[in-house]
N, C-alpha and C positions, 0 to 999 in steps of 0.2 A: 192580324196584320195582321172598316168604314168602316123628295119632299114632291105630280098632274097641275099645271098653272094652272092660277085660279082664274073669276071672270074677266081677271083685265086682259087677256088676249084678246077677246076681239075690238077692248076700247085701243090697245096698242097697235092694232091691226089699222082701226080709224084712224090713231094720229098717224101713221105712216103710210095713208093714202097717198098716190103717185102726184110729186111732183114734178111741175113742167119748168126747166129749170134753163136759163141759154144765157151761156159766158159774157161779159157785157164789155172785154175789154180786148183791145187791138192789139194785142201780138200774143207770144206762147208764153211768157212769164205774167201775162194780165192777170188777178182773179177778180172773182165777183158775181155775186146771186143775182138774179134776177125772176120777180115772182115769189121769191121767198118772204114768209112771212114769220113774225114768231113764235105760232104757234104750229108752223109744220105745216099748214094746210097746202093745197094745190093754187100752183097761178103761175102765170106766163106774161112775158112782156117782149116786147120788140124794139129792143137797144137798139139804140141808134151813134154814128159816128161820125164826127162831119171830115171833109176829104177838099182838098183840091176841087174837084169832081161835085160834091157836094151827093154822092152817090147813096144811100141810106143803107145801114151795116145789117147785112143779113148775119145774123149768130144764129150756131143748130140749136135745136130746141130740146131740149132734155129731160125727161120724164123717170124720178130719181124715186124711189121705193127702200128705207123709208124715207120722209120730207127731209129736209132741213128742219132741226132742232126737236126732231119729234123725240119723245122721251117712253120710256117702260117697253121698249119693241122687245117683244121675246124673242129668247136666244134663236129657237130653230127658223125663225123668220128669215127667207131669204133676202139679199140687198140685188138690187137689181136696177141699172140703169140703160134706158132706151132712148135710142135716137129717133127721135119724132120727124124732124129734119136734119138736115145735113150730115155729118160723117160722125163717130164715136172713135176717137183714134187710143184713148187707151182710158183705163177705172184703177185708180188705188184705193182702194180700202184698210185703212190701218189702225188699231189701241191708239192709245196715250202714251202707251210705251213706243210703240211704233212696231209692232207683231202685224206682220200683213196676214190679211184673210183671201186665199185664194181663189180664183173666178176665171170663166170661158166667157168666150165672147161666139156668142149662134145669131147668125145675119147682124142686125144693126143692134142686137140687144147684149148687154155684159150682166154674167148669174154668178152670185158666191155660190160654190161649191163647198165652204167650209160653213160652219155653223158659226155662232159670235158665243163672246163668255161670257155672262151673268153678270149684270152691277158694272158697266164699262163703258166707256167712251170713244166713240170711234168717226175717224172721217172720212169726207171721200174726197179726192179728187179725180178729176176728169177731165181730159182735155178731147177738144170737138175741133174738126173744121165747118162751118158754116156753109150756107149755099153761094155768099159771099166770099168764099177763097180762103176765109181767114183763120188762121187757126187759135182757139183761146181757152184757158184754162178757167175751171172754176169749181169754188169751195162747200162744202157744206159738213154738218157733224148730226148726231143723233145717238141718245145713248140706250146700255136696254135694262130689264128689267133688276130688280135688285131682288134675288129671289130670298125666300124666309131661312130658307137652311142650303148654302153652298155643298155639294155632296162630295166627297173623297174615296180616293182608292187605290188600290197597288198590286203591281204585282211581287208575289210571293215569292222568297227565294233568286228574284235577280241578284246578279251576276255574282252567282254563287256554280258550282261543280256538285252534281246531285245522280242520286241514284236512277236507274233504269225504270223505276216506276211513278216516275216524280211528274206531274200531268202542269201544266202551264196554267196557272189560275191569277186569277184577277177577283181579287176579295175587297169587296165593297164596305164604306163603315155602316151604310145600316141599308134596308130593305128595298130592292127595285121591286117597285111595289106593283106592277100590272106586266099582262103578259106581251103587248103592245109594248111598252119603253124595253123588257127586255128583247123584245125580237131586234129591236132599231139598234139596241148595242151591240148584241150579235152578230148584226149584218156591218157593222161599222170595223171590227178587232180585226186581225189577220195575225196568222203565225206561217212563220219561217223557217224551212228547216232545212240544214247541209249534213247528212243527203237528203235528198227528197223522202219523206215519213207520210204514210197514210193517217190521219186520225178524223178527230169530231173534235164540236166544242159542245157541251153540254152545263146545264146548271146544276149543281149538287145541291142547292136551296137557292134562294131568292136574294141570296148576299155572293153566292160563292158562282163563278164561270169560269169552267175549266175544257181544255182543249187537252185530251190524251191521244196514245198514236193504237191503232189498232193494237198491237202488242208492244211486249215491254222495246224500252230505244235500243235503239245498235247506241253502245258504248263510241265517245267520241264525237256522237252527232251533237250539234250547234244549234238552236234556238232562237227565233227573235220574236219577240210579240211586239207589235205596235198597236195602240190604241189611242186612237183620236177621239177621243170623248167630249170635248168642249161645247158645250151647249147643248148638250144629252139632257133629256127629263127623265130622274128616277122617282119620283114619288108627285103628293102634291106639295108645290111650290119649292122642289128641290132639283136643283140644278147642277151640274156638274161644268166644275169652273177649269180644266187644267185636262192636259193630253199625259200618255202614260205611255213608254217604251222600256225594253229591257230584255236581255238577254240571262241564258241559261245555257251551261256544259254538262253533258252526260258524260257521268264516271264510268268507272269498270263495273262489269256484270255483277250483283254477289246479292244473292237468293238464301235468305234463311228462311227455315220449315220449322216449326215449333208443334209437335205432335202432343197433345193435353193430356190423351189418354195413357200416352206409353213414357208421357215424361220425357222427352228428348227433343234437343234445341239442334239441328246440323246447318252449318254452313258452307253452300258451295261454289266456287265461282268457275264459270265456263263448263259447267257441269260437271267437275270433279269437285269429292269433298275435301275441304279444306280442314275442317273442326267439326266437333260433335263433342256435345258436352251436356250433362243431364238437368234438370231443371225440376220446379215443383212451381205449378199454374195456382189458381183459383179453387180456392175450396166449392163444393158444390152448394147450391143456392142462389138466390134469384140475382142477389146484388155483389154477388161475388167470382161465382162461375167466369173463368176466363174466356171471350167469345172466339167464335170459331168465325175464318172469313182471311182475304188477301188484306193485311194492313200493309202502310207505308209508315216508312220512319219520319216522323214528323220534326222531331229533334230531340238534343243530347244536352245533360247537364251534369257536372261531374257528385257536386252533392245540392243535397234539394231535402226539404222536409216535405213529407208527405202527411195532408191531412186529411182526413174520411170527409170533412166538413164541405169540403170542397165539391164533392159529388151527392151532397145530401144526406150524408150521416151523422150527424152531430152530438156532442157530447154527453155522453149520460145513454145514447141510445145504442142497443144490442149492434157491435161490429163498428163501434167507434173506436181509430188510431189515430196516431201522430207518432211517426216514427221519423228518424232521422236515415238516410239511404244513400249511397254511393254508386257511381258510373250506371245512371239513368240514362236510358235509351227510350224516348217517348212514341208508344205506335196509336196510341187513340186521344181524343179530347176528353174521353170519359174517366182516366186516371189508369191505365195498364200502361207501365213500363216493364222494360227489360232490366234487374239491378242486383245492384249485388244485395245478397241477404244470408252473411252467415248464419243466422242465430236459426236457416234451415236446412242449413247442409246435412242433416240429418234425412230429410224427410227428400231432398233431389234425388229426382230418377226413379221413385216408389210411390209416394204418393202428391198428393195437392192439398196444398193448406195454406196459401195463400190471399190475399186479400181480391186479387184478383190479377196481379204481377206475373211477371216470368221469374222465378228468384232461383237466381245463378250463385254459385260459389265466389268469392271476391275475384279468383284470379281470372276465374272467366269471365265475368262482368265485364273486368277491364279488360279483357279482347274484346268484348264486343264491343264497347263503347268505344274504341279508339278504332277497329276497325269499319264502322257504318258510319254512313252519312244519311242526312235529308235525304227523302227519295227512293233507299232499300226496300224491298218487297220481302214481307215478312206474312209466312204466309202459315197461318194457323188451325188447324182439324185436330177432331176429339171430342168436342163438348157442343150441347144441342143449345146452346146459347149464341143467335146467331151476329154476329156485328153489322150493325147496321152504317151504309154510306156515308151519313152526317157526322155519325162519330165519331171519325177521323178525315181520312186524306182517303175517301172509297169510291174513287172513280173503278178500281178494280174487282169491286162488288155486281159489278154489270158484264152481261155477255157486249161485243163491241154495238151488235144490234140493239141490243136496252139501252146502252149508253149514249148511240144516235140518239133516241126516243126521247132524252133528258134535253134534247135542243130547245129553243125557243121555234124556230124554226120548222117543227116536224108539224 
């Protein structure tokens, strides 16, 4: 806070060769296949109905993609049903649940416009009037494939109140693995903003897709992502079973600057200072030096143990801790918080001897932790240690032109 189908596409392709499919019964609640077989294949027949008249029942002809009963259709396969003859007056496409799948109708042919979900059951109905006058309903089902790994995802941070720097992401549980499935996702997402916001959506890796706005938000703007992913291919044989919507509020403006070299933390909002308060960064060295670069506030925990172990230190080796810490403010995945650390108020505001933290005095700590949220731009210079994008929350590691460049898209 998250598989390229394999050969059966084109044998599910075969089973779901067009069938020709014409209503076989006299009025508009009639059903019934006609042509259909159990194995999905194509065929047509010409039902007949006796009358008064004794006149022979023209039923419209129906050419249904995939067949009746066909089985493993991949998700992105469109359903498509065509009138061969006579009228196509309307196409339900519905789950087991009964989730309809959306669809146009261009001349006499009806197209899903949505994609189907992985491992499902679905039917159609149709109802046709004939050349015959008559109008008549009829049935069929066909399910799709059951892929190896259903894929997952979310957006971050919904419907939560987040800082001015806090970019719209969609974090996937494991790897859209080609540059192809990620364009198709990209083109699929939309975000929504009151007021209207300039941004991009770019990928920060191959798990993370985020949309930031040209500069930091106007406080107060509103957010919506929608993302209809359902029957997206992220890898091989990984499918993506479920749609994802959700919203986000931008808080008030509040910019902290953390200077490494001069020792000093200010905080200001609407570009007056608010606070300033002295600090000791990362002792110098490769795996400790505090990095320089725009972080975001990732999140807040009030006590938390910190262990070296966690970043690849481990016990017994040179710069191994486990220390116990309070009013943690988390800006990277790499292990640098904001926290309190009496045992060096000695050393805030003069030098750095840190493990690689911001280590603030207790009572400042707890300002800062109670005043930031998810989303603050924390914005770090001093040390030739540069932080890198992935490390955190670094969509603001990029000029807005580099960060276009991260599209699928470019």
């Amino acid at each position: 806070m998250s598989r390229g189908a394999k050969g059966g596409r084109w044998a599910a392709y075969g089973a779901a060769a067009g069938l020709l499919l014409a209503g076989c019964t006299s009025g508009a609640e009639g059903t019934g296949t006609a042509g259909a077989t159990g194995s999905g294949t194509s065929g047509s027949t010409d039902g007949q109905t006796s009358s008064t008249t004794s006149a022979p029942a023209r039923p419209a002809r129906l050419k249904l993609s995939p067949a009746d009963g066909a089985r493993d259709v991949m998700p992105d396969q469109p359903v498509t049903v065509q009138a061969m003859t006579g009228q196509l007056d309307g196409v339900t496409v519905r789950t087991a649940g009964g989730s309809a799948v959306e669809g146009r109708v261009t001349g006499s042919q009806w197209k899903s416009t949505g994609r189907l979900a992985p491992g499902s059951r679905y039917s159609v109905t149709t109802r046709s009037t004939g050349p015959d006058g008559v109008e008549r309903t009829s049935r069929s089902t066909f399910r799709t494939h059951e892929p190896a790994v259903t894929a997952t995802y979310g957006m971050v941070y919904d419907g939560q109140t987040v800082g001015v720097a806090m970019p719209v992401s969609l974090q996937f549980d494991s790897a859209v693995t080609s540059a192809r499935y990620r364009r198709a996702i990209e083109k699929a997402v939309t975000v929504t903003t009151s007021p209207r916001t300039q941004g991009s959506w770019g990928w920060l890796d191959d798990r993370q897709l985020m949309w930031r706005p040209k500069s930091f938000w106007k406080p107060g703007t509103t957010v919506t992502l929608d993302a209809p992913l359902t029957g997206f291919q992220t890898g091989e044989d990984k499918w993506v079973g479920s749609d994802v919507s959700g919203t986000m509020t931008i808080g008030r403006e509040q910019l902290t600057t953390v200077d490494i070299a001069k020792h000093r933390l200010r905080v200001t909002r609407g570009g007056e200072t608010v606070r300033s308060f002295p600090v000791s960064s990362g002792k110098p060295g490769p795996q400790t030096e505090t990095r320089s670069g725009m972080k975001v506030v990732i999140g807040k925990q009030a006590e938390m143990t910190m262990d070296s172990e966690t970043i690849g230190i481990h016990k017994g080796e040179p710069g191994y801790y486990k220390i116990d810490t309070d009013w943690n403010v988390r800006v990277t995945w790499t292990g640098e918080f904001l926290h309190s650390a009496p045992w060096s108020v000695g050393a805030q505001g003069s030098s750095n001897v840190s493990h690689g933290c911001v280590n603030l005095a207790p009572a400042a700590a707890r300002w800062m932790y109670e005043s930031s949220i998810p989303g603050d731009p924390v914005d770090f210079t001093g040390s030739s240690r540069e932080f890198q994008p992935t490390e955190g929350i670094g969509v603001w590691q990029y000029d807005y032109a580099g960060w276009q460049e991260q599209s699928a898209l470019r």
